[in-house]
N, C-alpha and C positions, 0 to 999 in steps of 0.2 A: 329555275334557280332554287327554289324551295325545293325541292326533289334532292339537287345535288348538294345542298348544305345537309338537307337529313342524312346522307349515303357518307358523305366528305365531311359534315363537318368536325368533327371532333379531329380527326387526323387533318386538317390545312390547319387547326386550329395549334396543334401542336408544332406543326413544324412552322406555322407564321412564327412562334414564339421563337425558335432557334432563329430566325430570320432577322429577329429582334433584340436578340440578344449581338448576333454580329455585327449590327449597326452600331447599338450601342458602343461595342468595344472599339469603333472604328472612328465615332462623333466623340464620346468622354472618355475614353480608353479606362472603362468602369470596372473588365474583368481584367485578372491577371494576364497579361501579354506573352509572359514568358514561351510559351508554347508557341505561340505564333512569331513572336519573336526566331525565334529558333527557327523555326522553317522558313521563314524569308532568309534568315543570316544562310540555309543552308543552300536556297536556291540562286540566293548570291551570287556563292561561292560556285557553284555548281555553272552556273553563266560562264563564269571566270574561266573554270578550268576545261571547258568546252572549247571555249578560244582559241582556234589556230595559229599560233607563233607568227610573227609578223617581224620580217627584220628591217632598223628603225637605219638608216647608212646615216642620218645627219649629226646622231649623237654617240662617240665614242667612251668606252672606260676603262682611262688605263689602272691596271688594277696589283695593288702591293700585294703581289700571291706569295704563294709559298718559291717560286721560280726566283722572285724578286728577293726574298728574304736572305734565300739560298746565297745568291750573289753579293749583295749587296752586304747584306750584313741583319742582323736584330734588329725589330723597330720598338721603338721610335730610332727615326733616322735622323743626322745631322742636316740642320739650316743647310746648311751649305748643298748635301746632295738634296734636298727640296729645290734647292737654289737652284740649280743645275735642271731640274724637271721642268719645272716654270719656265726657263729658260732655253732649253728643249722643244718646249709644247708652244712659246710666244712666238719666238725668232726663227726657230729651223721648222717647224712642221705648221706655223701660223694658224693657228686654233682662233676660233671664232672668239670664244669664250672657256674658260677654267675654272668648274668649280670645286671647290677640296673639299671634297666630307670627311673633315679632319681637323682639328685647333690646336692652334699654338697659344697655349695658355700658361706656358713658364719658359721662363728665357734659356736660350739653350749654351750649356756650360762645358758641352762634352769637348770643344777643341782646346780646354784646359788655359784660354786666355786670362781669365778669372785667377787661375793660379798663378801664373806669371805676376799679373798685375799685385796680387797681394804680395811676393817674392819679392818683386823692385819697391814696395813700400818699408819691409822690412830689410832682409837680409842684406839686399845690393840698394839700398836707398843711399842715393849720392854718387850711386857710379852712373854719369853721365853715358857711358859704350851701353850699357844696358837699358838703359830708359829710350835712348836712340832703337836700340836693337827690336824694343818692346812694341814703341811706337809703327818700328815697316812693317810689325807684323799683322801689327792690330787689324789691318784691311783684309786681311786673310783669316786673321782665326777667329774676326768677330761675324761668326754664323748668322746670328740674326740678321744684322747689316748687311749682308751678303744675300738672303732670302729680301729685303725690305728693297732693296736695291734694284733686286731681277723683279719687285713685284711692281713696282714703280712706272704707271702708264702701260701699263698692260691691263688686258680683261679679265683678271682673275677675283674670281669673288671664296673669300674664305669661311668655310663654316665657322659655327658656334652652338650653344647648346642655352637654352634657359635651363634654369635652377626653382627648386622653391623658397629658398632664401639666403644663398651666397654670393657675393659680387666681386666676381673676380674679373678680371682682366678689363677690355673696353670694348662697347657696342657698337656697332659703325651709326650712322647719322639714319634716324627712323623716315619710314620710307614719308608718313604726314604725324598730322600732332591730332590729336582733341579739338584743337581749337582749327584745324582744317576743315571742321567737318558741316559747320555751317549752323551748328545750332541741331545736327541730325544725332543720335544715338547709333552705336554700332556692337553690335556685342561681339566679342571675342574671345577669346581662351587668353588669361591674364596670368603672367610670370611675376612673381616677385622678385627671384634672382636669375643670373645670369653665370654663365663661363666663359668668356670671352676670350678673346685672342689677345696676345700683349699689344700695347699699343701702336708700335715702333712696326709691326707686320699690317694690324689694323690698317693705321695711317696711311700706309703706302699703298695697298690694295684697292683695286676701284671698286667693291662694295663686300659685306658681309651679309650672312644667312644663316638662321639657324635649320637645324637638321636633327629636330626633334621626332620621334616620332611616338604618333599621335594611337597606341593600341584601343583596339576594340575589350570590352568585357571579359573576352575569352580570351586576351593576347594575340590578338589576329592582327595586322596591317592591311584595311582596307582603305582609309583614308587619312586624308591628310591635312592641317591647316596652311592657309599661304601667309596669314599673317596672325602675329602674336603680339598682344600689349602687354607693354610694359609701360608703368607711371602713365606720362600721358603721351606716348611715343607709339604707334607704332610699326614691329617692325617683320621685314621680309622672309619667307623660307628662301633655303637655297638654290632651291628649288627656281622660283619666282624670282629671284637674285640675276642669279645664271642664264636664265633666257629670256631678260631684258636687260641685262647686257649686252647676249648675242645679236638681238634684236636691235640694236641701238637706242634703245629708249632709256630718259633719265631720270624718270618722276615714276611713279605706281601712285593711283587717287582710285577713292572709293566713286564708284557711281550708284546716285538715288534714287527710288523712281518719283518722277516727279508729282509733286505736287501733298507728299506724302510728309512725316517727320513720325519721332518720338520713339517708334518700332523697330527691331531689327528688320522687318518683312516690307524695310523702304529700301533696303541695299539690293542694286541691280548686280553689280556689280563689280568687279577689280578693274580697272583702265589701264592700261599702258601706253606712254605717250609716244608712239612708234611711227613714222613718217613714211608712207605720205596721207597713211589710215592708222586710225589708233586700235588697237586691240584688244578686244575684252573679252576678260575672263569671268565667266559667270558661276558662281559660289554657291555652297550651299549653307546649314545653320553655321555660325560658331567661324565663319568664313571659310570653311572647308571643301575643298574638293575630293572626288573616289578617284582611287588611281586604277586610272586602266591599262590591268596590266597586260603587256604585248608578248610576251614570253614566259614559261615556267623560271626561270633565273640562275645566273652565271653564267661562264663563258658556253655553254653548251646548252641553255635555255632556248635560244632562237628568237632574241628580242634586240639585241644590240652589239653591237663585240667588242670583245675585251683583250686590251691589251696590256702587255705585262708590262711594269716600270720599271725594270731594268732594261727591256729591249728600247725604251724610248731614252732611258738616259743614256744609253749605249747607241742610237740612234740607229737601230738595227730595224725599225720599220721605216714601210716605203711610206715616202711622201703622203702620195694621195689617200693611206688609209686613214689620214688626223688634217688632211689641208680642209682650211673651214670649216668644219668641225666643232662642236660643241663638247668638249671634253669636261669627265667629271671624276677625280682621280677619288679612288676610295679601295676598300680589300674587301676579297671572300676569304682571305687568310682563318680560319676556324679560330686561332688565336690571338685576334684582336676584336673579337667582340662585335664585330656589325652583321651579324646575320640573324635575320628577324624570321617570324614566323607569318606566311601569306597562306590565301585560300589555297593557291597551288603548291604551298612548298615550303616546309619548316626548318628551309636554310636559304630565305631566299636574301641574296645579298640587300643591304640599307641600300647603298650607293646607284641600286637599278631602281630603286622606290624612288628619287629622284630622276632619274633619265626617261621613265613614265609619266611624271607630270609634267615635267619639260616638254615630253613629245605633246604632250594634250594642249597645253601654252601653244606651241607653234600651229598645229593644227585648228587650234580654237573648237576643240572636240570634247565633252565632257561627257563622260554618263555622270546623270544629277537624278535624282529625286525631284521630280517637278511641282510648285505649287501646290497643284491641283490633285494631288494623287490619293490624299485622304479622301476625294469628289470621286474619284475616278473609284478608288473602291467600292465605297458606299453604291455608289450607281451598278456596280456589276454583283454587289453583293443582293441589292433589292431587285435585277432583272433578270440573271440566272436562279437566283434563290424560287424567284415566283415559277419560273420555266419550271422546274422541277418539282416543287411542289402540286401544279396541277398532274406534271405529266407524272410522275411518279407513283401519285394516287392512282391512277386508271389504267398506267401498264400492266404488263405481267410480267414475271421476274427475266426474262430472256430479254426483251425490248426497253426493262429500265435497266439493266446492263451494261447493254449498248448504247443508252442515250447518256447515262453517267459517264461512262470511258470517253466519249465522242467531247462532251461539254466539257469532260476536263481535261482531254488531250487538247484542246481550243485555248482553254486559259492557259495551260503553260506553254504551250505555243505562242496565243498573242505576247506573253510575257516578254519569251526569250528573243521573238522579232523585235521588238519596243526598246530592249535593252540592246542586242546587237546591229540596227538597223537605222531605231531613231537614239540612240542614248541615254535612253530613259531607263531611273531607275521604279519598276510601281510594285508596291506592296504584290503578291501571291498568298500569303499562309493562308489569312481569314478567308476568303471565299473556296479554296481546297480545302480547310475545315467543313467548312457549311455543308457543301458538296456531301462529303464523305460522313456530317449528322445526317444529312437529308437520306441519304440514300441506305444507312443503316436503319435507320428509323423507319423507313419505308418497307424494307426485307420483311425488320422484324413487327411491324404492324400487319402485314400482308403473310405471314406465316402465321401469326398470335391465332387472330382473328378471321381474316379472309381464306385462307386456306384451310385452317378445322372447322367452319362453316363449310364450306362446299363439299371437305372429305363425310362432315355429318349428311350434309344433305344426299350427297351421294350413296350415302349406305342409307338412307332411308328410303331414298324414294329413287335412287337406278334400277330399280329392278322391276321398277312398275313404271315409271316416267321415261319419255324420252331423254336422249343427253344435253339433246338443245333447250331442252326445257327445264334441265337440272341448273345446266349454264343460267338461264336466266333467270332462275330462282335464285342460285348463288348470286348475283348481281348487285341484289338487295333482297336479305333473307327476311329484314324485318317485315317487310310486308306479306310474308308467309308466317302465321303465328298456328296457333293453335287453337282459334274462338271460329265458331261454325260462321257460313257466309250463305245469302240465298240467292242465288244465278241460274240462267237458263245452261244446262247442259244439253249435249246432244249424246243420247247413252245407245250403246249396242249392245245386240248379247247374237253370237251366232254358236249354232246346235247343229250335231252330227241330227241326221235323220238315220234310225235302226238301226243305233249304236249298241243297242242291248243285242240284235240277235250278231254284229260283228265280233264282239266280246265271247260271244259262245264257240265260234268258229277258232278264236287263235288259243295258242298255249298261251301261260301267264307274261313268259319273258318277251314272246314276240309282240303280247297286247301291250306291255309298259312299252316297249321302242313306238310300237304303234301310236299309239298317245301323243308321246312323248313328241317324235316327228311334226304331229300335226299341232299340241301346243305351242310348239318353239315356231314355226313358219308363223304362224295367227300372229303370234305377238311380236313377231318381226316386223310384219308389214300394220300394226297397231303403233307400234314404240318408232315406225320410219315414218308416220305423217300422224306427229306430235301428242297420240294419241297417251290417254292412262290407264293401266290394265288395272282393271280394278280385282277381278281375281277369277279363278278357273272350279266350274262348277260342274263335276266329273267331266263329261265332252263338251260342255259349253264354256267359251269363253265369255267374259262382260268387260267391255271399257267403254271409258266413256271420253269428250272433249270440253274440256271448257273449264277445267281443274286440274290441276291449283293452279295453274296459270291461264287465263281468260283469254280467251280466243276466237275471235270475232268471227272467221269462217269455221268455225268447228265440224257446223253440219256439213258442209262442204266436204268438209277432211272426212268425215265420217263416211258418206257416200263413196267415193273416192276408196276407203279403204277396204270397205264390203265392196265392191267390184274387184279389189286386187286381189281378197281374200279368195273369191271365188276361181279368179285364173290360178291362183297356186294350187287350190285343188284338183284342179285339173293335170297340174304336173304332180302332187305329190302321188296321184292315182296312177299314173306308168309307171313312180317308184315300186309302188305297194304291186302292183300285177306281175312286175317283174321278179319280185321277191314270194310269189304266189299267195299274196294275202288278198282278200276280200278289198276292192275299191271302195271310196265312198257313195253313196246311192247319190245324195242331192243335201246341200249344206245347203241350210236356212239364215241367213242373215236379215238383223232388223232394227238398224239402225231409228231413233225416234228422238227428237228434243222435246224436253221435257222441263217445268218448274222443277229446282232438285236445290232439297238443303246439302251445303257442301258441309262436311263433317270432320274435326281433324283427322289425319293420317292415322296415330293410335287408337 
């Protein structure tokens, strides 16, 4: 262990610190987020639009398009043709449920009864034919009545919208109070004002919702609330309206976990009191649920389908494409304002952002952010972190390559199975962060240092040292320095015998090849069993074993290598006779261990 903190420590010391810092951010969220923020919002989104389109047959939407507009006329349209839709969608094609992502929040004047009525006050007041005439008509031109009437005992639930401080129209009756809640806290996203629908459509209607929607930082619609307070009321999206309706359920109550109070982090979650099982919807902060979206969006997304409201007030679709059916009437018309910006799609209609959570309601399917996911970080961030730090340290740069791509094609994988498999949403940024400090850190530590260490060592001592011995001096250089050391070496020196009268015999250029020849083979089989040349003294070679790197069988090696020496004389001697030069007579080898101060290299 001592060994490897001298070699490691300074580098796991470094990177324990980045290891620390991740934690940190992950327990007190102490650094700036922004960064990491951003790359979870990107892999989010990325989740998202990976998603295979999935068509949803139990929720339809008929939709005021530009087809509708065409026919029908400019919207806002008259009570009356709403009247007629409602009407439509109740009685002839029997819809489960109706929800309008739409309000009626001023009374509607356009069938001109208003003027009449002021006409028989003034000009014809007293003519009895007129006030009669005024009167059969009134059932006909008073629109709103006409909408209030067709809503009457039907499942039509009408949107509405919070305000930050105007109160207009009237709220429908909140789904619990304050005082429902048992003495518990609930936190929610709190409206001061409201837009509500007039009263007279309210009243008549079996529940309203509002159909706020809830942007992310960047304007994105990733999520949404189910419920909003107001005063001490409160009350439903349309969402959650609309499919406990369809559902038959008449109450929504919070569920606590037991035994708990005071906290938000006591609410289990939404209930719905649905028979012959209740159904629960499980939230996340601020009572929010992520909408998971099932299609890119509109009629060509692949999530739902849409049908145009003129063909339904026309009755020009079949039956079975709206019987039973969950209907949510809303526009992709570009000109009336509901087209929001989502992961997949910076037109994606409002009115599918509710036919998404509705699907999730039925299904009882949510991707959530679980409890535990700051745990769940933190734990992958301190058992990948450590992974890599040891391994990091001791690879070489092709196999920490391979172990970084491998370990993080794992995290984004488990990720992406977690979210599309179990519906979980867990943090990614911080620990791809880490990842990609650890592993730059480690390059550039392993280039800084480890590698102009070994290219130094290499050029000092490859040319006299074996490579497996350079390799292991590189390993750990510090324990190669420069202060002399006293060791038993085993030293050789092997001699031409009657190298003087061979010298006489050749020309100059064929005595250097000659040489030459025979120093390169010696220090081949010297430098192939671990041996160190220590240097060439005219025909004599010297090396020796047991420096700079200690080596237990030296003498062994030594022996071993003056036998090998001697068979290559034997072959380099056919060379040389072939080329007509003078053989070697008999090579003296004489290997010996010896006490030897080892001395530095320079």
């Amino acid at each position: 262990m001592r060994k490897l903190l001298v070699k490691y420590g300074a580098r796991w010391g470094i990177g324990l610190i980045l290891i620390v810092l991740a934690c940190t951010q992950v327990v007190v969220d102490y650094i700036n987020t922004n960064p990491t923020s951003r790359l979870d919002i990107y892999f989010y989104d990325l989740r998202i639009r990976l998603q295979t389109p999935q068509l949803d047959s139990r929720i339809a939407i008929v939709d005021i398009d530009e087809k509708s507009l065409t026919e029908v006329g400019r919207y806002p349209w008259s009570r009356n043709v709403i009247a007629d839709l409602v009407t439509n969608l109740t009685e002839h094609y029997h819809a489960k449920a109706v929800g309008f992502d739409i309000q009626f929040s001023e009374p509607d004047t356009s069938s001109g009864y208003e003027a009449l009525a002021v006409i028989g006050q003034t000009d014809f007041k007293g003519m009895p034919v007129f006030e009669q005439k005024l009167q059969a008509l009134k059932p006909q031109l008073d629109y709103d009545q006409r909408l209030a009437d067709a809503l009457k005992n039907k499942p039509v639930v009408l949107g509405y919208s919070f305000s930050e401080t105007q109160k207009k129209g009237i709220l429908p009756a909140p789904s619990f109070l304050t005082s429902d809640l048992g003495g518990h806290s609930l936190a929610a996203i709190n409206a001061e004002g409201y837009d509500g629908n007039i009263s007279k459509l309210q009243n008549a209607a079996r529940s309203g919702g509002f159909f706020n929607a809830n942007l992310d930082a960047d304007g994105i619609l990733r999520s949404s609330p189910l419920i909003i307070q107001h005063d001490d009321g409160f009350y439903e999206s349309l969402a959650l309206a609309t499919a406990r309706v369809a559902l038959g359920a008449t109450a929504t109550r919070p569920q606590f976990l037991t035994g708990t109070s005071g906290d938000y982090g006591e609410l289990d979650s939404l209930v719905l009191n649905t028979t012959p099982k209740e159904k629960h919807i499980p939230v996340d902060d601020l009572i929010k649920v992520q909408i998971d979206y099932r299609g890119t969006g509109g009629p060509s997304g692949g999530g739902y389908r849409y049908i145009s409201a003129t063909d339904v007030l026309h009755q020009r679709v079949a039956l079975a494409d709206l019987n039973q059916k969950i209907v949510l009437v809303g526009t992709t018309a570009p000109g009336l304002n509901d087209l929001r910006s989502a992961p997949m799609n910076n037109q994606f209609p409002g009115v599918e952002a509710h036919a998404n959570i509705i699907a999730s309601i039925l299904d009882g399917q949510f991707k959530r952010q679980p409890d535990y996911s700051a745990g769940f970080n933190f734990l992958q961030i301190v058992v990948i972190g450590f992974v890599l730090l040891v391994a990091l340290s001791k690879l070489k740069p092709l196999p920490s390559i391979l172990l970084t791509a491998v370990i993080t094609a794992a995290v984004i994988g488990f990720n992406f199975w977690a979210y599309w498999v179990q519906g979980l949403v867990l943090p990614v940024a911080t620990i791809l962060i880490l990842i990609l400090l650890l592993f730059m850190f480690n390059v550039a530590w392993g280039y800084w240092f480890e590698v102009r260490i070994n290219r130094a060592m290499t050029n000092l001592f490859g040319e006299y040292v074996a490579p497996e011995l350079v390799e292991v001096m590189a390993e750990d250089p510090t324990h190669y320095n420069m202060d002399g050391d006293k060791r038993v070496l085993t030293m050789m020196f092997a001699d031409v015998r009657g190298f003087t009268t061979i010298s006489e015999m050749l020309e100059t250029n064929d005595l250097r090849e000659y040489i030459n020849m025979y120093l390169t083979a010696m220090s081949e089989q010297i430098r192939g069993n671990k041996g160190t040349l220590d240097k060439y003294i005219g025909d004599c070679v010297m090396a020796f074993w047991g420096a700079p790197v200690a080596l237990p069988d030296g003498a062994s090696r030594a022996v071993a290598t003056s036998l090998a020496m001697l068979k290559t004389v034997e072959r380099i001697n056919q060379d040389f006779i072939a080329r007509g030069w003078p053989p070697f007579a008999k090579l003296t080898v004489a290997p010996v261990s010896v006490p030897a101060l080892v001395l530095p290299a320079c």
